[in-house]
Structures are given as structure tokens and as C-alpha cells.
C-alpha positions as CSV (number, residue, x, y, z in Angstrom):
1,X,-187.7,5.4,-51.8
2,X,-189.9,5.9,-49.3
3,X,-187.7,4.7,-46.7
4,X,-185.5,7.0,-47.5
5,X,-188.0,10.5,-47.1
6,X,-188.8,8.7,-43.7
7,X,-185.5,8.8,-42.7
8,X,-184.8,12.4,-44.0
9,X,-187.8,13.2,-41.5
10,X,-185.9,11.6,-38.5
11,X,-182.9,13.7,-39.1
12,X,-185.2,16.9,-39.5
13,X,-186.7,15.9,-36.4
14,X,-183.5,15.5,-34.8
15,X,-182.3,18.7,-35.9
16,X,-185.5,20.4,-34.0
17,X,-184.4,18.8,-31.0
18,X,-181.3,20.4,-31.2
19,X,-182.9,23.5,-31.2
20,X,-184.5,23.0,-28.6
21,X,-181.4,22.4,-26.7
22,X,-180.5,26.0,-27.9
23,X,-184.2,27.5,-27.2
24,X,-183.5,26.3,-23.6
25,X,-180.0,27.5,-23.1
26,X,-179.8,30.1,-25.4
27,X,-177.9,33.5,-23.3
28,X,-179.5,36.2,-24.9
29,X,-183.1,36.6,-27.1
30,X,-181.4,36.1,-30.5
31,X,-180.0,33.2,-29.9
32,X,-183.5,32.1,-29.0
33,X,-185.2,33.9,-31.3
34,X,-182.6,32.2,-34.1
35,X,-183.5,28.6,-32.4
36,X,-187.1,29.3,-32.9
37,X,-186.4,30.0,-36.8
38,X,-184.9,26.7,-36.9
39,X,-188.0,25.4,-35.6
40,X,-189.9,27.2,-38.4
41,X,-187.4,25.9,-40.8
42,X,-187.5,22.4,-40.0
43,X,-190.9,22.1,-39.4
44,X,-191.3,23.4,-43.0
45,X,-189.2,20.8,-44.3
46,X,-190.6,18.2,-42.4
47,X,-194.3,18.8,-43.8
48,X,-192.7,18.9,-47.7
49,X,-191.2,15.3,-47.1
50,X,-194.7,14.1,-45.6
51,X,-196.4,15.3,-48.3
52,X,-194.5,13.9,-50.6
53,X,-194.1,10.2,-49.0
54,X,-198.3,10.5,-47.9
55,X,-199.5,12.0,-51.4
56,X,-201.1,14.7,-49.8
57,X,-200.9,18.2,-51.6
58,X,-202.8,20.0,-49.2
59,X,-199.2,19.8,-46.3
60,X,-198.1,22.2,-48.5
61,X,-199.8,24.6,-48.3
62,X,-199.9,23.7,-44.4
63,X,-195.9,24.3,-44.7
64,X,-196.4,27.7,-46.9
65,X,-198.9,29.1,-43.9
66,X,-196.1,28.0,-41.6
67,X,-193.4,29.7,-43.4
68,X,-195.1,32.9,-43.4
69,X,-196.1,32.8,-39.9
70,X,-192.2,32.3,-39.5
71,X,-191.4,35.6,-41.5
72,X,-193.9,37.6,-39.5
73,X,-192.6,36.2,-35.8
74,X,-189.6,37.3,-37.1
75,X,-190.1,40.9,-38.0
76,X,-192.3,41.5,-34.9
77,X,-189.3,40.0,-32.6
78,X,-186.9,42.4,-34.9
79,X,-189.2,45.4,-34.4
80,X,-189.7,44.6,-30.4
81,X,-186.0,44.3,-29.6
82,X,-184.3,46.7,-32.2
83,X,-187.5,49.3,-33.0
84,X,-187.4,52.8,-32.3
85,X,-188.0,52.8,-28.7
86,X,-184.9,50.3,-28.1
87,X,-182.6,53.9,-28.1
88,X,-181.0,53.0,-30.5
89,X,-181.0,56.5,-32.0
């Protein structure tokens, strides 16, 4: 069984790299922005199979610190782009 988390890890990790093929030719800031969410995602995923295959609790709460920080980047890229002094209004 543990085989198996191990390989669900790979194919998160793989699934950052393609991110990062995103992150790095992305065309505009969202797409970026959206790549780096995938980062958060993953990452988050990725520390939830680890705990569970090393028998370690505290990863996650590791990947529940990460997952915030990921909601706040994102409201803080949302509010820099598309805020009030965009002009939009």
C-alpha cells in the first residue's frame, strides 16, 4: 500500500512540473497566477500522502498552513490586478 501513496506522490510531482511549464510560458498574469495555484494545490496533496505513508500528523498541519497561505496569495493577486485602482469603475 505504500507503494502505491509513493507513486500517487510521483504523479503529483509531475503535475507541479507541468505547472511550471505554464508559470514559465504563461501570456498574461492569470495564467501564471492560476499555475501558481496549482503549485499550492499539489503541494498540499503531496504533504497529505507523506503524512500518511511516514506516520507523521504534524505534515498536516504543514499542508493546512500551506493552503491558507494559498488563499491569501490569491486574494492579494485578485485585489492587485482587479482592485479599485485597476479602473475598472
Amino acid at each position: 500500500m505504500i507503494d502505491a501513496y509513493l507513486i500517487l506522490a510521483c504523479l503529483l510531482l509531475f503535475n507541479v512540473i507541468a505547472g511550471l511549464v505554464r508559470v514559465l510560458r504563461g501570456p498574461t498574469a492569470p495564467d501564471r497566477m492560476l499555475a501558481a495555484q496549482l503549485f499550492s494545490t499539489t503541494g498540499v496533496a503531496v504533504l497529505i500522502v507523506l503524512a500518511r505513508v511516514m506516520n507523521m500528523p504534524s505534515l498536516l498541519d504543514v499542508a493546512l498552513i500551506f493552503a491558507l497561505l494559498a488563499a491569501v496569495a490569491v486574494v492579494a493577486f485578485v485585489t492587485r490586478f482587479w482592485g479599485p485602482a485597476s479602473g475598472d469603475r
